[in-house]
Predicted model as a PDB file, atoms N, CA, C, CB and O in Angstrom, pLDDT in the B-factor column:
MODEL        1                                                                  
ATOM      1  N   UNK A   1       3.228  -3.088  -8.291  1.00 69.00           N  
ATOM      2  CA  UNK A   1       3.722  -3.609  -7.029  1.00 69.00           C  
ATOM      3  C   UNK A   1       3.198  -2.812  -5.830  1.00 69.00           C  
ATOM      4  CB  UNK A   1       5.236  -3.605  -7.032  1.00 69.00           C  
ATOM      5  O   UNK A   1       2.738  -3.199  -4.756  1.00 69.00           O  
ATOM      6  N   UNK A   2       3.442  -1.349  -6.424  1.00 74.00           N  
ATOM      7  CA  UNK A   2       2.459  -0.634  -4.872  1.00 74.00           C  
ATOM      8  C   UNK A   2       0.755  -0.966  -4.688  1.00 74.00           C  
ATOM      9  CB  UNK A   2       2.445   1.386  -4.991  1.00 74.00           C  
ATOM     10  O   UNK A   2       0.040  -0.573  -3.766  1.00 74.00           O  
ATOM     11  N   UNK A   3       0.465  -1.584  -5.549  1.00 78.00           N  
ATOM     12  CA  UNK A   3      -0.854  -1.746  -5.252  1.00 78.00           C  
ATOM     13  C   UNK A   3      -0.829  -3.126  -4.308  1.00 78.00           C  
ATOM     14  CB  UNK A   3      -1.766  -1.822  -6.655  1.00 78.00           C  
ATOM     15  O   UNK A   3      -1.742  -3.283  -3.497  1.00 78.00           O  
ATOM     16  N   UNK A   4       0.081  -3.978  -4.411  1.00 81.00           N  
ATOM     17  CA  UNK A   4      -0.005  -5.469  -3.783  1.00 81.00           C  
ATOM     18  C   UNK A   4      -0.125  -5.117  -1.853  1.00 81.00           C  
ATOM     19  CB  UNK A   4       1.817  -6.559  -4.347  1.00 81.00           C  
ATOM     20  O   UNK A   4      -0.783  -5.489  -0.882  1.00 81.00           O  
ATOM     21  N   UNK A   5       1.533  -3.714  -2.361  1.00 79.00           N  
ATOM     22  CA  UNK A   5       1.500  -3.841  -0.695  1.00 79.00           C  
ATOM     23  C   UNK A   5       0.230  -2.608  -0.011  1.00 79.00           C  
ATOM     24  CB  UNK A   5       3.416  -3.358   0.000  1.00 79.00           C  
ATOM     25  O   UNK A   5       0.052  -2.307   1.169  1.00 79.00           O  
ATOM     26  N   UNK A   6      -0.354  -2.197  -1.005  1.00 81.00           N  
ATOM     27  CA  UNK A   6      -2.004  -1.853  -0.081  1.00 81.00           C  
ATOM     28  C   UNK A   6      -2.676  -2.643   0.107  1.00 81.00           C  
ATOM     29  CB  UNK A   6      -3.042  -1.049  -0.552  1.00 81.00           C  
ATOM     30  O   UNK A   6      -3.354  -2.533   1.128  1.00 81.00           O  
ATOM     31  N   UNK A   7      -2.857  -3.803  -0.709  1.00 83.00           N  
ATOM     32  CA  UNK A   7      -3.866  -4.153  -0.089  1.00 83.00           C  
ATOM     33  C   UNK A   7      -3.694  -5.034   0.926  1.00 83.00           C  
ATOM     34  CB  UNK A   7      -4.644  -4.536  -0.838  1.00 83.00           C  
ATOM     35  O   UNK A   7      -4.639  -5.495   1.566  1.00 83.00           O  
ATOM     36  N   UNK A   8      -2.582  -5.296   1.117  1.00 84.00           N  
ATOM     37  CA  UNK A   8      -1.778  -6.204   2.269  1.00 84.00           C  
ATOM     38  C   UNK A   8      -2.328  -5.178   3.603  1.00 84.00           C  
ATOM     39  CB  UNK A   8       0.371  -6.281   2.013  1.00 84.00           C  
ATOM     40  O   UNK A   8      -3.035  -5.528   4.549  1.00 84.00           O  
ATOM     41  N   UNK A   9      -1.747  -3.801   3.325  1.00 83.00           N  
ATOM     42  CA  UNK A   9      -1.861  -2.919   4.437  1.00 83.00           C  
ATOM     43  C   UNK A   9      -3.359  -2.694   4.851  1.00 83.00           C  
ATOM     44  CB  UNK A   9      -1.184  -1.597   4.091  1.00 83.00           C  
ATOM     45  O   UNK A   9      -3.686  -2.635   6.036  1.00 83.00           O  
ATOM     46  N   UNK A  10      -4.276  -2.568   3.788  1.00 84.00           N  
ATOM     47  CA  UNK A  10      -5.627  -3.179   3.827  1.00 84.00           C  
ATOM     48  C   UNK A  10      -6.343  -3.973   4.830  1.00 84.00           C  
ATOM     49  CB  UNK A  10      -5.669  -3.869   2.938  1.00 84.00           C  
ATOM     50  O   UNK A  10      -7.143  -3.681   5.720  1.00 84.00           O  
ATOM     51  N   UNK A  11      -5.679  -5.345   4.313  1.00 85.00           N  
ATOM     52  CA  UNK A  11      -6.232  -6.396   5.057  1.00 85.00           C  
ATOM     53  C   UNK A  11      -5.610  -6.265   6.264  1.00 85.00           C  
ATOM     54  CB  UNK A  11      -6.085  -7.722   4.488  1.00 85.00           C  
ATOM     55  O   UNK A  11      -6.344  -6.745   7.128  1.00 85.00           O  
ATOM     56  N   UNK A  12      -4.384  -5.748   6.817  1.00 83.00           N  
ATOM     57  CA  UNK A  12      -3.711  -5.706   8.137  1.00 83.00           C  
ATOM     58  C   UNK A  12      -4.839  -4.724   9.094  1.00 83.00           C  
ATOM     59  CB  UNK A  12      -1.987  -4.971   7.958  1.00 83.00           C  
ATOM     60  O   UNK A  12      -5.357  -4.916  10.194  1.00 83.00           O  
ATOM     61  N   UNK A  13      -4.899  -3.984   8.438  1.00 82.00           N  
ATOM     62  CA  UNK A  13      -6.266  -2.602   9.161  1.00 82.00           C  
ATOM     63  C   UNK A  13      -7.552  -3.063   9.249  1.00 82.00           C  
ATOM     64  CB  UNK A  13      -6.613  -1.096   8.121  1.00 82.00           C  
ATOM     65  O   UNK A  13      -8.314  -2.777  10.173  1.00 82.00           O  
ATOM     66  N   UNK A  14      -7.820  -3.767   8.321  1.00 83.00           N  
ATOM     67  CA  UNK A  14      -8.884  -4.656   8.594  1.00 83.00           C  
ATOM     68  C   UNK A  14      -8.868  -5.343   9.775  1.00 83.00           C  
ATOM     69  CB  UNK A  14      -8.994  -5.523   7.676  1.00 83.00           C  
ATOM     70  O   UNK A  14      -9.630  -4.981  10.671  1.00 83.00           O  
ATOM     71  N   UNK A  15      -8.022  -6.410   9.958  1.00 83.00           N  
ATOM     72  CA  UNK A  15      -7.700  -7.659  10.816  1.00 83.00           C  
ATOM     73  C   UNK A  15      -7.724  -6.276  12.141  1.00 83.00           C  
ATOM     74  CB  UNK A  15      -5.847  -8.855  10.345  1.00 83.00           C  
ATOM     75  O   UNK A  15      -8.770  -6.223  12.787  1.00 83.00           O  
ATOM     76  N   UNK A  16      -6.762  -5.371  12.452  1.00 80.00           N  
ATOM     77  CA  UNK A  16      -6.949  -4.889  13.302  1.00 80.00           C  
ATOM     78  C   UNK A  16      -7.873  -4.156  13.996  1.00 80.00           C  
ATOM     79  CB  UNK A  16      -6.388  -4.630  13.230  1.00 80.00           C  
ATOM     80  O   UNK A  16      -7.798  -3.947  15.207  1.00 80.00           O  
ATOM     81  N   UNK A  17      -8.803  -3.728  13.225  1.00 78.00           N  
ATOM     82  CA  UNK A  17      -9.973  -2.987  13.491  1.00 78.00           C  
ATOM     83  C   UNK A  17     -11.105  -3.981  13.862  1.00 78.00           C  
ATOM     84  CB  UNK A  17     -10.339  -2.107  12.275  1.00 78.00           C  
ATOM     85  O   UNK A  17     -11.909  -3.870  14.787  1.00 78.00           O  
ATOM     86  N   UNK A  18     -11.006  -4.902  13.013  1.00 81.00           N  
ATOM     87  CA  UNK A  18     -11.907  -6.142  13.246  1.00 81.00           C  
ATOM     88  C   UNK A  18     -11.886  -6.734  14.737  1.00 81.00           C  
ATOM     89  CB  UNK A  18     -11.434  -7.313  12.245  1.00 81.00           C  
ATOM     90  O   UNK A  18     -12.851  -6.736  15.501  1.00 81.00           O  
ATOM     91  N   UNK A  19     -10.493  -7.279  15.033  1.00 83.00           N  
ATOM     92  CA  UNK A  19     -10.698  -7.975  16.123  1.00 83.00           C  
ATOM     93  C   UNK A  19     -10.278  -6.975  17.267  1.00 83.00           C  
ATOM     94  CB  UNK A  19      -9.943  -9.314  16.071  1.00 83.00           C  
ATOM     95  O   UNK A  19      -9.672  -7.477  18.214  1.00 83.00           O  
ATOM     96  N   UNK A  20     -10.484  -5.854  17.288  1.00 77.00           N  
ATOM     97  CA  UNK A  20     -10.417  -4.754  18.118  1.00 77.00           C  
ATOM     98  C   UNK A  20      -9.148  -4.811  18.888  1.00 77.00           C  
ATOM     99  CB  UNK A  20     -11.588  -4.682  18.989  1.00 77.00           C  
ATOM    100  O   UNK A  20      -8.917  -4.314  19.990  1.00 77.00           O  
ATOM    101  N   UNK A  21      -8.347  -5.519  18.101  1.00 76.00           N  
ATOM    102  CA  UNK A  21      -6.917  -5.126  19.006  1.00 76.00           C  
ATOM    103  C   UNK A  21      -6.274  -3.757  19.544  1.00 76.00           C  
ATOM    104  CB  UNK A  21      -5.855  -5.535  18.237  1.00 76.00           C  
ATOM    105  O   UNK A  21      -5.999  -2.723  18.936  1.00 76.00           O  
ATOM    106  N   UNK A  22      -6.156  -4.041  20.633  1.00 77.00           N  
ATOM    107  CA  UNK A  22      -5.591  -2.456  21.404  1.00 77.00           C  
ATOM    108  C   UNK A  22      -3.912  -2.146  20.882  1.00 77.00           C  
ATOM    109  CB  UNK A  22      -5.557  -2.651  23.573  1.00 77.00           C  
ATOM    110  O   UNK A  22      -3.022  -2.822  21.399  1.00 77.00           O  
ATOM    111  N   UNK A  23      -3.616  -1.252  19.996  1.00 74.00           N  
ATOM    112  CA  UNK A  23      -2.208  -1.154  19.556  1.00 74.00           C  
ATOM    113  C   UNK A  23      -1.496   0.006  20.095  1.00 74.00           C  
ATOM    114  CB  UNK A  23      -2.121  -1.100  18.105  1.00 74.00           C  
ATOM    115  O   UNK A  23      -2.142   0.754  20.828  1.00 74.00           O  
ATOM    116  N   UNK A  24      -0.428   0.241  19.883  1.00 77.00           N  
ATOM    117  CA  UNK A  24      -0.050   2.145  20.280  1.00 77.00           C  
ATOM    118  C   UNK A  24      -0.441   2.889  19.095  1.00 77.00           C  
ATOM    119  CB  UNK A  24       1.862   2.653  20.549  1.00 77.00           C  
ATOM    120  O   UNK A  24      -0.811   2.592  17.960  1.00 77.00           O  
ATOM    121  N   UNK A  25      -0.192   4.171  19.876  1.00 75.00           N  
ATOM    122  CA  UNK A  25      -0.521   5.453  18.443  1.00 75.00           C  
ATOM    123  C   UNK A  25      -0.447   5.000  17.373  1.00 75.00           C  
ATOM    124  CB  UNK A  25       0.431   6.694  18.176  1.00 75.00           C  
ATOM    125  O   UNK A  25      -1.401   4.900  16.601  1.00 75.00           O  
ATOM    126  N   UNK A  26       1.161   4.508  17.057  1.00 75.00           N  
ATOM    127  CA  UNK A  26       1.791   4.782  15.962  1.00 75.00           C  
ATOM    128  C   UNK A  26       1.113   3.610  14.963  1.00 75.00           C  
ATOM    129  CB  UNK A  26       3.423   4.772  16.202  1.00 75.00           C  
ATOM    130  O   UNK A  26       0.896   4.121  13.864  1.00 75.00           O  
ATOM    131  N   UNK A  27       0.637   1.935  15.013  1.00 75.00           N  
ATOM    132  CA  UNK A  27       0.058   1.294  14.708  1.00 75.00           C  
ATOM    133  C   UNK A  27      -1.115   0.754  14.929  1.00 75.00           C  
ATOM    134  CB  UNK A  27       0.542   0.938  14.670  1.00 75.00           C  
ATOM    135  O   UNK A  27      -1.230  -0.394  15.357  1.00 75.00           O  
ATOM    136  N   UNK A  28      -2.416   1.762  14.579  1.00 80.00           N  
ATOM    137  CA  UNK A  28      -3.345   2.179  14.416  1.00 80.00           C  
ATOM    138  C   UNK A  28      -4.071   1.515  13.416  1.00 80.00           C  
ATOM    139  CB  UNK A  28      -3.174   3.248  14.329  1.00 80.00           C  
ATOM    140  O   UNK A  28      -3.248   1.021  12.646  1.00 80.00           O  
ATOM    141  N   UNK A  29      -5.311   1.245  13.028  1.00 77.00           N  
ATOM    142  CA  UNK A  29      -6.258   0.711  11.684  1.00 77.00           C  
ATOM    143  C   UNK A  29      -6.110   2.093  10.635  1.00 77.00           C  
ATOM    144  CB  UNK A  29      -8.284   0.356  12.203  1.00 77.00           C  
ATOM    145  O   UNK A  29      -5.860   2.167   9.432  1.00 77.00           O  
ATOM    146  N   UNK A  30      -6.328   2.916  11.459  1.00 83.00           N  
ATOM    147  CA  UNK A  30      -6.714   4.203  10.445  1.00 83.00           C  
ATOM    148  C   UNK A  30      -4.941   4.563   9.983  1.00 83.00           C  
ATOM    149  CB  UNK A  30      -7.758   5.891  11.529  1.00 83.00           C  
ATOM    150  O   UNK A  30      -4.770   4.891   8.809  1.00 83.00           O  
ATOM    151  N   UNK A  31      -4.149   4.519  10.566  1.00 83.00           N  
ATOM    152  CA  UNK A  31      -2.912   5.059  10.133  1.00 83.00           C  
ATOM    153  C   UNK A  31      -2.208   3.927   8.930  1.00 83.00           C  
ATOM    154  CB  UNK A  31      -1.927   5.288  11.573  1.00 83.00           C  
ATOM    155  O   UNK A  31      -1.442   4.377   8.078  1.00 83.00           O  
ATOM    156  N   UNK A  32      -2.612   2.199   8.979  1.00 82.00           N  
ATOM    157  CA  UNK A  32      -2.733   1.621   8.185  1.00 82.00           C  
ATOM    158  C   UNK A  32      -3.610   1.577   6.918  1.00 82.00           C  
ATOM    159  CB  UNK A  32      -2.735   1.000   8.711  1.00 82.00           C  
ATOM    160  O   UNK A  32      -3.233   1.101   5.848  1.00 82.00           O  
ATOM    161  N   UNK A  33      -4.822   2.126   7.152  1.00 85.00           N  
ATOM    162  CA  UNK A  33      -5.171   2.216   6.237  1.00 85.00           C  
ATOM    163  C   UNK A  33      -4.793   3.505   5.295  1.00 85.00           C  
ATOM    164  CB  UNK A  33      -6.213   1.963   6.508  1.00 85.00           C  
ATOM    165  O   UNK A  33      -4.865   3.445   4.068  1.00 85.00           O  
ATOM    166  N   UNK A  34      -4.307   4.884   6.137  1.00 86.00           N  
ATOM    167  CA  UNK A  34      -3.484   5.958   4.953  1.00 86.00           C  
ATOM    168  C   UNK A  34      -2.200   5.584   4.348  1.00 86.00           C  
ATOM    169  CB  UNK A  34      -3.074   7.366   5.590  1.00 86.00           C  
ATOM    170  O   UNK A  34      -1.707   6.229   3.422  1.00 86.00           O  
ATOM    171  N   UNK A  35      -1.626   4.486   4.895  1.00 87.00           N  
ATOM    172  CA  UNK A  35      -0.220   4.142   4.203  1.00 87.00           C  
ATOM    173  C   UNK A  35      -0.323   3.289   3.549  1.00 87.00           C  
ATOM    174  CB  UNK A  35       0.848   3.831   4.884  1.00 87.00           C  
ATOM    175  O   UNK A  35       0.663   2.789   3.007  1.00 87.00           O  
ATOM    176  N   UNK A  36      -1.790   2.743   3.343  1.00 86.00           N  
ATOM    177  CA  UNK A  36      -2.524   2.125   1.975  1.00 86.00           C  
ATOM    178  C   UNK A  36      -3.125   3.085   0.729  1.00 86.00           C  
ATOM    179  CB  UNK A  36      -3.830   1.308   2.499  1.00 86.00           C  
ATOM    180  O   UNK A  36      -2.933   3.078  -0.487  1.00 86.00           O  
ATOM    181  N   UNK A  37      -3.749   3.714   1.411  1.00 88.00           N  
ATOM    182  CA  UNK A  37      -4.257   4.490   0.571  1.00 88.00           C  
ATOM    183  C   UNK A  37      -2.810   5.205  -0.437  1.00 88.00           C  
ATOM    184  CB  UNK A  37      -5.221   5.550   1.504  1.00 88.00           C  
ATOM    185  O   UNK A  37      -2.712   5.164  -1.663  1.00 88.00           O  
ATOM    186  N   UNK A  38      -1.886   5.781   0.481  1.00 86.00           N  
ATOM    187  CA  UNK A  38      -0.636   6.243  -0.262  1.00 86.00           C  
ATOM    188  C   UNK A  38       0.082   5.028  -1.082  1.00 86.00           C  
ATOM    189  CB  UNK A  38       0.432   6.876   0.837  1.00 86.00           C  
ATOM    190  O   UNK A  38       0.391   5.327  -2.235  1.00 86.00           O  
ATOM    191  N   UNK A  39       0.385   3.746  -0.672  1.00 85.00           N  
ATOM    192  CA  UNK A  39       0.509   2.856  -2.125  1.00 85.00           C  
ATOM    193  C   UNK A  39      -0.425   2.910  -3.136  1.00 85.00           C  
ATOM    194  CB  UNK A  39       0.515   1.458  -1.924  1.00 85.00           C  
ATOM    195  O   UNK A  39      -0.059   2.931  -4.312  1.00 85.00           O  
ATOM    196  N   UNK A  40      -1.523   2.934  -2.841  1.00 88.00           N  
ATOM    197  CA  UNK A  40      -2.227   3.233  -4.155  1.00 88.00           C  
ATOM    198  C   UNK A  40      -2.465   4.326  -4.642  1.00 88.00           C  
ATOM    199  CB  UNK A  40      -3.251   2.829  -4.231  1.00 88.00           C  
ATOM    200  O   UNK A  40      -3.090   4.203  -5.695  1.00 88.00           O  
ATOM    201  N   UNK A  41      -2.300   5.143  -4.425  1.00 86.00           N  
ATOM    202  CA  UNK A  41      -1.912   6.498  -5.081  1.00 86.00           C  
ATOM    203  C   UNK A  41      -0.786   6.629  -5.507  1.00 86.00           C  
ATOM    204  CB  UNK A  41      -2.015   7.531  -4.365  1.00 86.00           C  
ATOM    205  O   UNK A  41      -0.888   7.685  -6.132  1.00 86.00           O  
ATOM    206  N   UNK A  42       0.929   6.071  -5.683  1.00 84.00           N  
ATOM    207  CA  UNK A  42       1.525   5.640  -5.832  1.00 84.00           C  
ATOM    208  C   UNK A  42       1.122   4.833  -7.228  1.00 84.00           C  
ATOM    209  CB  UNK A  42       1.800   5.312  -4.782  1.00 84.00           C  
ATOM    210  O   UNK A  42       1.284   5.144  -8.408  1.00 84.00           O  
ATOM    211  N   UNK A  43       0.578   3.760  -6.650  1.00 84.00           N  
ATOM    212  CA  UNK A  43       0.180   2.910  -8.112  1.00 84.00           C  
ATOM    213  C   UNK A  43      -0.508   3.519  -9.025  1.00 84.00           C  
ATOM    214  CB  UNK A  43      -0.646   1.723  -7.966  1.00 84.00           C  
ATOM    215  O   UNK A  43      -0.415   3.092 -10.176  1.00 84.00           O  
ATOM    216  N   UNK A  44      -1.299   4.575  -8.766  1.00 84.00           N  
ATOM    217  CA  UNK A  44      -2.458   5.225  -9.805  1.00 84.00           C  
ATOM    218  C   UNK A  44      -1.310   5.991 -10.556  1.00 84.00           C  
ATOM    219  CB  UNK A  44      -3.915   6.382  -9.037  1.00 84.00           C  
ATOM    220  O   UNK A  44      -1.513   6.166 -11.757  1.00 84.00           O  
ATOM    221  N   UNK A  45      -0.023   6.521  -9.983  1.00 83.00           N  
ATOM    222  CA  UNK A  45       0.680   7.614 -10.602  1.00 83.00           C  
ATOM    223  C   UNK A  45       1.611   6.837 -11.431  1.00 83.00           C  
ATOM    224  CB  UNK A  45       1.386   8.652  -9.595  1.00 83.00           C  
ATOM    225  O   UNK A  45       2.313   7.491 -12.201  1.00 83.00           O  
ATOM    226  N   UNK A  46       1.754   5.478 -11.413  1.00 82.00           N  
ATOM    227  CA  UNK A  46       2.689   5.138 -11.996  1.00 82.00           C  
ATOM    228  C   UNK A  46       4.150   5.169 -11.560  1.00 82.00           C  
ATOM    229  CB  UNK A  46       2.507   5.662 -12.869  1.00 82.00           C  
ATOM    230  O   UNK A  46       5.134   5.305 -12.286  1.00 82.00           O  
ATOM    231  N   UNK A  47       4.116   5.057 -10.591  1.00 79.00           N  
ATOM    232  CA  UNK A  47       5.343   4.646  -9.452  1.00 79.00           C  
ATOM    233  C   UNK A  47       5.725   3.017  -9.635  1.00 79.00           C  
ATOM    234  CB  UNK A  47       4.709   4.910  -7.634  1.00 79.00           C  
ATOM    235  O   UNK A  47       4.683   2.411  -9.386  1.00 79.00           O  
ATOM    236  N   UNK A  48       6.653   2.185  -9.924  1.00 72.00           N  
ATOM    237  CA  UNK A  48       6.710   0.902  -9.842  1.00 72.00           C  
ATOM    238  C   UNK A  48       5.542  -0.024 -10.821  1.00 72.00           C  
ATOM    239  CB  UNK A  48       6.598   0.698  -8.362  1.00 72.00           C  
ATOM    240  O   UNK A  48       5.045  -1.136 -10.641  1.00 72.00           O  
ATOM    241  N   UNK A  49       5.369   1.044 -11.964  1.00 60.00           N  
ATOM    242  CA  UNK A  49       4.349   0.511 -12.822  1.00 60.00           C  
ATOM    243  C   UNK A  49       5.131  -0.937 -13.565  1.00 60.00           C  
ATOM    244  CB  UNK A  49       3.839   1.825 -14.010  1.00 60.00           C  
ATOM    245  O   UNK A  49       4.306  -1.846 -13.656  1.00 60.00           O  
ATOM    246  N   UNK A  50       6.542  -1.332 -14.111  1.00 66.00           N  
ATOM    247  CA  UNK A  50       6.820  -1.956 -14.584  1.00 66.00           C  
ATOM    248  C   UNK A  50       7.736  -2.244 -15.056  1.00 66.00           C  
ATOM    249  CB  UNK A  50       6.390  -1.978 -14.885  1.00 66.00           C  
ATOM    250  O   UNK A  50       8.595  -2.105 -14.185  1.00 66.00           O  
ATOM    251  N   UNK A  51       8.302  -2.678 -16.168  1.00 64.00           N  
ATOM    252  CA  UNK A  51       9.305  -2.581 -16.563  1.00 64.00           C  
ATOM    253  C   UNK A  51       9.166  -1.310 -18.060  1.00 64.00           C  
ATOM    254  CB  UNK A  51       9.743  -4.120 -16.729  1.00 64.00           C  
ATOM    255  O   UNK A  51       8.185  -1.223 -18.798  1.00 64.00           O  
ATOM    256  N   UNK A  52      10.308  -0.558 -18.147  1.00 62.00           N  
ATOM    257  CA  UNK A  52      10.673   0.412 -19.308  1.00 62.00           C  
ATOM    258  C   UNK A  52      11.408  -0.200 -20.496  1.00 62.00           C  
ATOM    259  CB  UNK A  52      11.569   1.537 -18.779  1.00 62.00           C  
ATOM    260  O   UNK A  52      12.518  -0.381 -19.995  1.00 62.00           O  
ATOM    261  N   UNK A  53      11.480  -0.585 -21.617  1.00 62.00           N  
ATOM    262  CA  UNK A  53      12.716  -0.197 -22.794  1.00 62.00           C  
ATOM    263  C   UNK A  53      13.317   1.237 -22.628  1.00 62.00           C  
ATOM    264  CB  UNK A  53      12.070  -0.220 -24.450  1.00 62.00           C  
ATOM    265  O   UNK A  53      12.666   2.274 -22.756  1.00 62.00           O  
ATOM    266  N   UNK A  54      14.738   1.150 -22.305  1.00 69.00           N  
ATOM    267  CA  UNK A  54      15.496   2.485 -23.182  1.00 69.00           C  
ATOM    268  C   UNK A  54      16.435   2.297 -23.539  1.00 69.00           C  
ATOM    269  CB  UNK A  54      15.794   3.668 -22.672  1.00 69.00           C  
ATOM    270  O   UNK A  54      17.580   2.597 -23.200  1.00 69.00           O  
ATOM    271  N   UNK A  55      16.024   1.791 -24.241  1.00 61.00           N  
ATOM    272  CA  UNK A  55      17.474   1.523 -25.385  1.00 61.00           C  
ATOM    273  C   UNK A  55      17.190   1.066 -26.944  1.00 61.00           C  
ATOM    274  CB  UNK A  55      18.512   0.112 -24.762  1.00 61.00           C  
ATOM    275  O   UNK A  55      16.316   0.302 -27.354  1.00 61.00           O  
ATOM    276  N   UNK A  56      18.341   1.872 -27.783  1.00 64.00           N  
ATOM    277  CA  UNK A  56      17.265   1.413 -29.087  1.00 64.00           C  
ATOM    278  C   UNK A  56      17.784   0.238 -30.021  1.00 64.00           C  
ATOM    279  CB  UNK A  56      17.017   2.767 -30.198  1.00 64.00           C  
ATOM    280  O   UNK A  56      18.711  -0.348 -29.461  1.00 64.00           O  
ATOM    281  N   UNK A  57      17.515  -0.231 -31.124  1.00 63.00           N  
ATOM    282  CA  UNK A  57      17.691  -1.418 -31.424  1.00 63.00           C  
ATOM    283  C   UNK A  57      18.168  -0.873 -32.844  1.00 63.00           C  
ATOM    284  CB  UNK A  57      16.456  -2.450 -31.213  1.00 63.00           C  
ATOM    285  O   UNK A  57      17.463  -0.029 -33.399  1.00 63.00           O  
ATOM    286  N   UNK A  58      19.144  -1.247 -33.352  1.00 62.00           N  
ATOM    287  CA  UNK A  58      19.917  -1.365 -34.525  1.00 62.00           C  
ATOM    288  C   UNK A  58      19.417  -2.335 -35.710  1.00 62.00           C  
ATOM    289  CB  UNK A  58      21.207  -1.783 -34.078  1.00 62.00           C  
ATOM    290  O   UNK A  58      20.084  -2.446 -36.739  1.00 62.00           O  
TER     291      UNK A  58                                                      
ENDMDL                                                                          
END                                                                             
């Protein structure tokens, strides 16, 4: 799932960098694209990888 919302954040940094929209500090291409990069690092670690079994079966 953290990988879905990078590349969302991805394409948002994209779109913004692309059509050179003027934003404030705080929503930036480059600051979108590190809070992408951190979902997928996230996803590489296995954060929200899936579902677990714990429980055992008789």
């Amino acid at each position: 799932m953290p990988a879905v919302g990078a590349a969302i954040l991805f394409f948002i940094a994209f779109l913004v960098n692309a059509a050179e929209i003027s934003t404030n500090d705080a929503f930036t291409s480059v600051n979108l694209m590190l809070l992408g990069l951190t979902a997928l690092a996230l996803h590489l670690a296995g954060v929200g990888g899936g579902w677990s079994v714990r429980g055992r079966r008789r």
